[in-house]
Backbone as ProteinMPNN parsed JSONL, in Angstrom:
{"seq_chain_A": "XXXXXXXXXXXXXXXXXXXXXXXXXXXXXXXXXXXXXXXXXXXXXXXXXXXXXXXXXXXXXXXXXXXXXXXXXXXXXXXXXXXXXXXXXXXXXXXXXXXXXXXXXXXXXXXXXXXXXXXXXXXXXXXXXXXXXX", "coords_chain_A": {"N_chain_A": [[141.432, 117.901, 103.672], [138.734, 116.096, 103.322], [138.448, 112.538, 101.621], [135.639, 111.267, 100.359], [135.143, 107.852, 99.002], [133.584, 105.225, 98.779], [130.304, 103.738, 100.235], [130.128, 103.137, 103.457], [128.318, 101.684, 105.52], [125.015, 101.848, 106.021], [122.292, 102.574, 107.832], [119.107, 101.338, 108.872], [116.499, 102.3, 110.716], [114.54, 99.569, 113.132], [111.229, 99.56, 113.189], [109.46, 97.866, 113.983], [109.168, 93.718, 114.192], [112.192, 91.897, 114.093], [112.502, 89.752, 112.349], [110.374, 90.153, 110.566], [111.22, 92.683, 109.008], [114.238, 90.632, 108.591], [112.549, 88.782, 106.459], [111.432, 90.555, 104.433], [113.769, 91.692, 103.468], [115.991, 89.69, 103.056], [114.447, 87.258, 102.251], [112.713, 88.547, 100.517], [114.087, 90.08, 98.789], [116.093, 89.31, 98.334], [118.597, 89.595, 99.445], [121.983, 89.545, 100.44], [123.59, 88.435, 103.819], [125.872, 89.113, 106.639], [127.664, 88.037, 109.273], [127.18, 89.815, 112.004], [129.48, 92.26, 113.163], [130.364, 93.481, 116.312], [130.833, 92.834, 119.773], [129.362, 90.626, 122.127], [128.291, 91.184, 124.143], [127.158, 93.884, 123.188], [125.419, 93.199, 121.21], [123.814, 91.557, 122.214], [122.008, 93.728, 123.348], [121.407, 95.484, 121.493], [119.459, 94.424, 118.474], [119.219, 92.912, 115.203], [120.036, 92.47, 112.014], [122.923, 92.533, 109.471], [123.806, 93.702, 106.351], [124.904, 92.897, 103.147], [126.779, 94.112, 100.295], [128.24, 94.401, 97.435], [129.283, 96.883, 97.767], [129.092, 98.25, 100.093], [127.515, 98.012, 103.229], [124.083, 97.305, 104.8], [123.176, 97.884, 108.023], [120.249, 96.687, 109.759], [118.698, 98.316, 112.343], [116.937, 97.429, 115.434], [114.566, 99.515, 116.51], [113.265, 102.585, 119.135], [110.275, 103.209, 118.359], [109.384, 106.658, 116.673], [108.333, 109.964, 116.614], [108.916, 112.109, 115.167], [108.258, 114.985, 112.392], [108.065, 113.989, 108.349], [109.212, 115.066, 105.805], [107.217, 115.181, 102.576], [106.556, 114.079, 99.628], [104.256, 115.942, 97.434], [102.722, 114.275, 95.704], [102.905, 111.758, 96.981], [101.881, 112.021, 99.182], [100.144, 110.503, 102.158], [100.722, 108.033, 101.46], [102.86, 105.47, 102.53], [105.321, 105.685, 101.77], [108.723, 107.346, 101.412], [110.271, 109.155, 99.691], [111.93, 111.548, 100.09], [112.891, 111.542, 102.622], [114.795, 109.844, 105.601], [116.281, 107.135, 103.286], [117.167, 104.062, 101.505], [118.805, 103.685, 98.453], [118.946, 101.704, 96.079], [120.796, 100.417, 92.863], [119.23, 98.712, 90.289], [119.452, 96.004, 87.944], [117.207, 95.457, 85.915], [114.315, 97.154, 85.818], [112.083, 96.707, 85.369], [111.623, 94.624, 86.116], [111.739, 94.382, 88.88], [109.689, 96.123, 89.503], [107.374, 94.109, 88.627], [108.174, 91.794, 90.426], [108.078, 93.469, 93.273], [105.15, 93.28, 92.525], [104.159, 90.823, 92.312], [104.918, 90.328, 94.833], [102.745, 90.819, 96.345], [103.947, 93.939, 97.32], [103.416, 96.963, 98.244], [104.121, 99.773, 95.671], [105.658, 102.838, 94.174], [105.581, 104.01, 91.68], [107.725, 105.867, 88.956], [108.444, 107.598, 86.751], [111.948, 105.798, 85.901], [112.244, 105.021, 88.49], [111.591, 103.448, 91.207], [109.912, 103.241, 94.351], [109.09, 101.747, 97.533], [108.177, 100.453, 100.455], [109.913, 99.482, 103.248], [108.505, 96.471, 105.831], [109.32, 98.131, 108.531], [108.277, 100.731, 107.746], [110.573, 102.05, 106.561], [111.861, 103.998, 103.496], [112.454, 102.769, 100.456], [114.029, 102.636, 97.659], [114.683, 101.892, 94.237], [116.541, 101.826, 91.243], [117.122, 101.585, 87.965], [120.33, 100.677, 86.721], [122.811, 102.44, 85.145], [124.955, 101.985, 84.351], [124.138, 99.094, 82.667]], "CA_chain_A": [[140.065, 117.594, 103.315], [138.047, 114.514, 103.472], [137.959, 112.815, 100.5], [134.939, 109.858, 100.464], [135.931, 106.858, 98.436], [132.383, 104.227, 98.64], [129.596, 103.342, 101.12], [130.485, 101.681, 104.14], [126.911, 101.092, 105.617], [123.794, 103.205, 106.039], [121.407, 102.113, 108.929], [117.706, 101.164, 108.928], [115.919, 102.022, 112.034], [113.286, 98.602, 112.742], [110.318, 99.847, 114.419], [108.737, 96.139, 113.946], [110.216, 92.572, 114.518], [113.75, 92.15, 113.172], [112.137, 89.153, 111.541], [109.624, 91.107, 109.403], [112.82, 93.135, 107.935], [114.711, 89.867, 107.728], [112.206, 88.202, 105.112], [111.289, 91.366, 103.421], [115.022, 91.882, 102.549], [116.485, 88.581, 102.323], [113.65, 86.521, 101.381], [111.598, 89.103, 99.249], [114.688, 91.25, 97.632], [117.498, 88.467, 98.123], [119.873, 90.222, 99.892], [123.006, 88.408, 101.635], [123.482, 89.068, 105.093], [126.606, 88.729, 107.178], [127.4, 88.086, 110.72], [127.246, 91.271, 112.755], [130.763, 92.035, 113.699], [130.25, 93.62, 117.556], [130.612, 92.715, 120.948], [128.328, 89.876, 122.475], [127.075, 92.02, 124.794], [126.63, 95.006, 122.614], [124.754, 91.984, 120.35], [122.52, 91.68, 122.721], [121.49, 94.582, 123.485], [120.83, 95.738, 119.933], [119.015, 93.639, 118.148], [119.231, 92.945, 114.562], [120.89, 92.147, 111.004], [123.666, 93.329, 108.533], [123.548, 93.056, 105.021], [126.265, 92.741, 102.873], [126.533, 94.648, 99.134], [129.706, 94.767, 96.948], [130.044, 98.286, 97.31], [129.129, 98.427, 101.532], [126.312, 97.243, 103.973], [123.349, 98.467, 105.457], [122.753, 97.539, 108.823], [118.874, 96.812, 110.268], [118.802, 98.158, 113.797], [115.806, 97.597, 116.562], [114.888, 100.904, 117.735], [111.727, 102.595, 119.276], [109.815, 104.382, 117.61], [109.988, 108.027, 116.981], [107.237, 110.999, 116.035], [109.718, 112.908, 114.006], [108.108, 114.612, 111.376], [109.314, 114.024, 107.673], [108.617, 116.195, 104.477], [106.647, 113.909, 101.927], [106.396, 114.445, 97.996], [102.733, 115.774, 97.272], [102.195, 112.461, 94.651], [103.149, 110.514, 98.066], [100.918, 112.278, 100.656], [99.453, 109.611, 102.474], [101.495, 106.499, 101.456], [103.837, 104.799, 103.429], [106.256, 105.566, 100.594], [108.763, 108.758, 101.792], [111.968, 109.338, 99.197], [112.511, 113.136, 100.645], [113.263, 111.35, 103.983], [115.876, 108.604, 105.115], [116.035, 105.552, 102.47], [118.136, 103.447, 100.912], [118.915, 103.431, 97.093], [119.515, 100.15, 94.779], [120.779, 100.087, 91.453], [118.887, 97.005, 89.768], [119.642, 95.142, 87.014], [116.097, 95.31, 85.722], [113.894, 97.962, 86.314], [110.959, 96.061, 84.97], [111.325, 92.697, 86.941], [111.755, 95.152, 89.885], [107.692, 96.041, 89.482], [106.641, 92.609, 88.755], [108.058, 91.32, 91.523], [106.891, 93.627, 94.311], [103.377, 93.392, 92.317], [103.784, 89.482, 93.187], [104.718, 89.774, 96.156], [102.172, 92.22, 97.298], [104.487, 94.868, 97.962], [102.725, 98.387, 97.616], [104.658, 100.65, 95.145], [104.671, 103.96, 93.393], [106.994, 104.391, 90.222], [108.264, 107.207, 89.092], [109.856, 106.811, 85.603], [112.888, 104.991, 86.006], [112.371, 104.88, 89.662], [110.233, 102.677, 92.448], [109.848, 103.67, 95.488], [108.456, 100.773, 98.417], [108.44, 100.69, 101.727], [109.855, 97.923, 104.088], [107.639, 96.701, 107.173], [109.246, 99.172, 108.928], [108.406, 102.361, 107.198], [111.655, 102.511, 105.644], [111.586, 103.915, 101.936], [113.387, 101.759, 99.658], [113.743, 103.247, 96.596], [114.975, 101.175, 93.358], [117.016, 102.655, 89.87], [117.855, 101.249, 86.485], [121.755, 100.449, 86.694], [122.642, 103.194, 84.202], [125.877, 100.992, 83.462], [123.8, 98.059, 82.041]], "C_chain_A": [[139.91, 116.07, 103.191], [137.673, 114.09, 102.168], [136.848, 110.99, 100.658], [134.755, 108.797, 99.294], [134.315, 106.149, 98.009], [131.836, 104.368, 100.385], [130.543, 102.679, 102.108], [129.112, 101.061, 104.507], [126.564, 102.492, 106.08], [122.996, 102.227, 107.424], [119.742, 102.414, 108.684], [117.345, 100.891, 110.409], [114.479, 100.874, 112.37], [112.624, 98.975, 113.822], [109.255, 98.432, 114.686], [109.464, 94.699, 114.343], [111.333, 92.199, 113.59], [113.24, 90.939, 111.862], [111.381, 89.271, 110.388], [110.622, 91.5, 108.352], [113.655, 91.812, 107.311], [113.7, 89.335, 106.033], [111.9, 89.461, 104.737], [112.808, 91.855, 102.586], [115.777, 90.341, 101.887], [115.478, 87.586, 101.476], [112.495, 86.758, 100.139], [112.675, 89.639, 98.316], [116.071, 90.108, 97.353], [118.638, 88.841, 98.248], [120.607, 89.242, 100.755], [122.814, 89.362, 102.895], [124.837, 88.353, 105.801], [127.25, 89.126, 108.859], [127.93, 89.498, 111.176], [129.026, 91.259, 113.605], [131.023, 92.987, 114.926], [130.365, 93.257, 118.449], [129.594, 91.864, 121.3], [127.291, 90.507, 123.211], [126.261, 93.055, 124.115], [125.405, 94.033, 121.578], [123.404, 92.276, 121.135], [121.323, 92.537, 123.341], [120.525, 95.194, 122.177], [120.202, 95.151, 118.462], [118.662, 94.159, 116.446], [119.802, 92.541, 113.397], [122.243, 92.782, 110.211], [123.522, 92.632, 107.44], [124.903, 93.205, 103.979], [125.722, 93.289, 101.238], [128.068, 94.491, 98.63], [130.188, 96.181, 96.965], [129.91, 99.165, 99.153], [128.188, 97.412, 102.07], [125.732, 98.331, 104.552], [122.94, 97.478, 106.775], [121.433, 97.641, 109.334], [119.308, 96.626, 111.484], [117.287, 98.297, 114.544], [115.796, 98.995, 117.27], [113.581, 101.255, 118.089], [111.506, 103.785, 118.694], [110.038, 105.849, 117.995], [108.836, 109.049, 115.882], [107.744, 112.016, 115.472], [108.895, 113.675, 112.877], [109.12, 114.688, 109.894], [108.192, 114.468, 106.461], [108.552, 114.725, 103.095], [106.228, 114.625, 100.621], [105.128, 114.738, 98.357], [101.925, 114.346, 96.798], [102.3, 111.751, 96.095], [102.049, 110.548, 99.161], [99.982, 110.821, 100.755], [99.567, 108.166, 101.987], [102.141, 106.843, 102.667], [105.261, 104.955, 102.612], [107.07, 107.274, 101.201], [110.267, 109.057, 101.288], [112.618, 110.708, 99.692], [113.153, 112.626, 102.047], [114.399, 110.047, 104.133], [115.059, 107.481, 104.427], [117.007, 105.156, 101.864], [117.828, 103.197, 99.257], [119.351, 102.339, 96.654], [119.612, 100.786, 93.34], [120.127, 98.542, 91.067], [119.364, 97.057, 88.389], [118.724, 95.228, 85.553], [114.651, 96.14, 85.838], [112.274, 97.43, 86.55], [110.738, 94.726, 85.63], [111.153, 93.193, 88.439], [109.985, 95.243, 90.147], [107.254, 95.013, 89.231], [106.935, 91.994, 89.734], [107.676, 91.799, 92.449], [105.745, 93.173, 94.062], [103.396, 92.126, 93.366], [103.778, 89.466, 94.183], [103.921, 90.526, 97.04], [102.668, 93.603, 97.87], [103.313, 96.244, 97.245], [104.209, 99.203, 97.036], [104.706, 101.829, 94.827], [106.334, 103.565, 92.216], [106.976, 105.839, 89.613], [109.061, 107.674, 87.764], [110.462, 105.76, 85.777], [113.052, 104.601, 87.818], [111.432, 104.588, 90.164], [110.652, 102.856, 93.353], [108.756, 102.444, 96.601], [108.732, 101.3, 99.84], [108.486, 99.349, 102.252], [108.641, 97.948, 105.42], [107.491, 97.478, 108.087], [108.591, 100.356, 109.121], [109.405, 102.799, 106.359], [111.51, 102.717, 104.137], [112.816, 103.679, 101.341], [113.255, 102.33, 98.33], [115.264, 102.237, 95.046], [115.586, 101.956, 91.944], [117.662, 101.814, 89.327], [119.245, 101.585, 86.206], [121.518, 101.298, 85.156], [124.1, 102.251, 83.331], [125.615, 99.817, 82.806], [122.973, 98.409, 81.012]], "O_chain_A": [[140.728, 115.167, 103.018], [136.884, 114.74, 101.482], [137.31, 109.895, 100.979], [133.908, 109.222, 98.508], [133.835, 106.529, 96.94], [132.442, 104.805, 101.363], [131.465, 101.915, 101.822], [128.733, 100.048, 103.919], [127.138, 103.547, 106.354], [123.458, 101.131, 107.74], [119.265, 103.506, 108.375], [117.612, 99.924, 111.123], [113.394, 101.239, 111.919], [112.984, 98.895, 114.997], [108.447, 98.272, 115.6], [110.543, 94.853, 114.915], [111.221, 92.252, 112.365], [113.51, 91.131, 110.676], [111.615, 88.646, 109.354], [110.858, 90.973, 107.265], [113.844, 91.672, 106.103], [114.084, 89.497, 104.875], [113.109, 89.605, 104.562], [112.903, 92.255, 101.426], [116.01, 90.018, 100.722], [115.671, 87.219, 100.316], [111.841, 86.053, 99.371], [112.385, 89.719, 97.123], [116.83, 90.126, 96.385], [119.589, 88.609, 97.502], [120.138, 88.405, 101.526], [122.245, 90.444, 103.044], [124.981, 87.144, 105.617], [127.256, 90.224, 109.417], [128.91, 90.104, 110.741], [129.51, 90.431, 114.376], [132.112, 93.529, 114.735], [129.212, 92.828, 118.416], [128.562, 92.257, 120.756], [126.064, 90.498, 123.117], [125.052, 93.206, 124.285], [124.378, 94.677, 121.368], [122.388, 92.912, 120.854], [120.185, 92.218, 123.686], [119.304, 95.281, 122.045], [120.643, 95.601, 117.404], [118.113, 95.226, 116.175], [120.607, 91.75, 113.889], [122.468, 93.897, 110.683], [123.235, 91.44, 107.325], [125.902, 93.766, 104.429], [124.576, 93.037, 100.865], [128.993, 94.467, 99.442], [131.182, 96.616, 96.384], [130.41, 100.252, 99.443], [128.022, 96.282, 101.612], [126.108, 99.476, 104.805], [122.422, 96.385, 106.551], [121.156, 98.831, 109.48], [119.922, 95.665, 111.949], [116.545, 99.225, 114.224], [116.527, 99.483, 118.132], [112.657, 100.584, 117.631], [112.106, 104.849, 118.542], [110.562, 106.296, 119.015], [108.627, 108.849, 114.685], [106.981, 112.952, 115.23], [108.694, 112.805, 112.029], [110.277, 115.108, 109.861], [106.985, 114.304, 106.283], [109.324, 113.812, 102.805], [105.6, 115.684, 100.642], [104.62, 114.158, 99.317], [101.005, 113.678, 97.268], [101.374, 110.945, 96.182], [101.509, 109.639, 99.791], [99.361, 110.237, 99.867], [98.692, 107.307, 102.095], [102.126, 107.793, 103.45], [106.226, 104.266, 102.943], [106.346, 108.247, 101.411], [111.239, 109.185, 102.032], [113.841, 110.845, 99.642], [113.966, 113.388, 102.57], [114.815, 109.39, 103.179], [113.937, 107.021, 104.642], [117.874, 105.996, 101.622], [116.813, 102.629, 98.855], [120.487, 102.075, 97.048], [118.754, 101.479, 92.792], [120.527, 97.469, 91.52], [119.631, 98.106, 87.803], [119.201, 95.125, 84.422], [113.734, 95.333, 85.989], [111.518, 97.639, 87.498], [109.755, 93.986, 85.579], [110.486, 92.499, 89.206], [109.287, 94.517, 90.855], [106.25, 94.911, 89.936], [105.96, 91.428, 90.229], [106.843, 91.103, 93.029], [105.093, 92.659, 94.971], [103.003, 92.083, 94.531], [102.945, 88.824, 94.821], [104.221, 90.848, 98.189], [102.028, 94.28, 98.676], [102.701, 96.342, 96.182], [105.217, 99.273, 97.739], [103.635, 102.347, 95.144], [107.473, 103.1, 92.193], [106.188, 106.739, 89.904], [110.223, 108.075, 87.824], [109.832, 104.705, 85.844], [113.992, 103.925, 88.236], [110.361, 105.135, 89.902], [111.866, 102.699, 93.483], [107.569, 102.403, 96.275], [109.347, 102.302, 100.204], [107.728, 98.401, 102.044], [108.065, 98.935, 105.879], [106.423, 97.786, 108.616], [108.343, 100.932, 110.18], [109.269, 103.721, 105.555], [111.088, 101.776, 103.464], [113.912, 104.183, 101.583], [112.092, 102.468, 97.951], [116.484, 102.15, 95.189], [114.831, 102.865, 91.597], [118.623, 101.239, 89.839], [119.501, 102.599, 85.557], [120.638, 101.103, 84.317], [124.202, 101.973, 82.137], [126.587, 99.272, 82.282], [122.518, 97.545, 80.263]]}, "name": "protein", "num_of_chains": 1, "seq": "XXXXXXXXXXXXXXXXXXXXXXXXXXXXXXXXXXXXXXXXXXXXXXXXXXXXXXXXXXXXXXXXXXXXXXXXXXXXXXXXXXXXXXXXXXXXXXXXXXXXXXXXXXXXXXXXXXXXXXXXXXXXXXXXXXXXXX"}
């Protein structure tokens, strides 16, 4: 049996310009990012970032869109917000500086208790939780 240890990375499909995703992660959430470790060619073909976490990475990949559908909380119907479907989880620090800063930065939210839920430029739902170890 397989036994799974930590993250390595998760993947974000970018249906927008890789640049959109870059500043909404690095320059709105302050995520590192480190050089893509692939093939030049395969580079260029696939267009996009990696991000770097102490516990894995999530890679942002260029892809085309896709009419999938995906099962959406009732409270959500009709956001852009979709935690039943793929997203990526954060522990923060802060749960409360977490909502003041989307507010600032215009991000649309929903909260949830202890939990915020956003969406990157993408579509991707980003969903935020109160480090239970702090």
């Amino acid at each position: 049996m397989i036994k799974i240890t930590r993250l390595n990375h998760s993947a974000l499909g970018c249906r927008v310009e890789v640049d959109a995703m870059r500043r909404f992660y690095v320059d709105v959430l302050g995520v590192n990012t480190v050089e893509r470790d692939i093939p030049e060619q395969l580079a260029a073909l696939i267009p996009g970032f990696w991000m770097q976490f102490p516990n894995g990475q999530v890679h942002v990949i260029q892809c085309d869109e896709s009419d999938g559908e995906r099962k959406v909380l009732p409270e959500l119907a009709g956001k852009p917000l979709d935690p039943m479907g793929p997203h990526t989880a954060f522990y923060v620090e802060d749960i409360e500086a977490v909502e003041t800063h989307l507010s600032n930065e215009n991000i649309e939210y929903q909260r949830m208790d202890q939990f915020i839920f956003a969406a990157d430029p993408a579509g991707n739902t980003v969903e935020f939780q109160q480090d239970p170890e702090l």
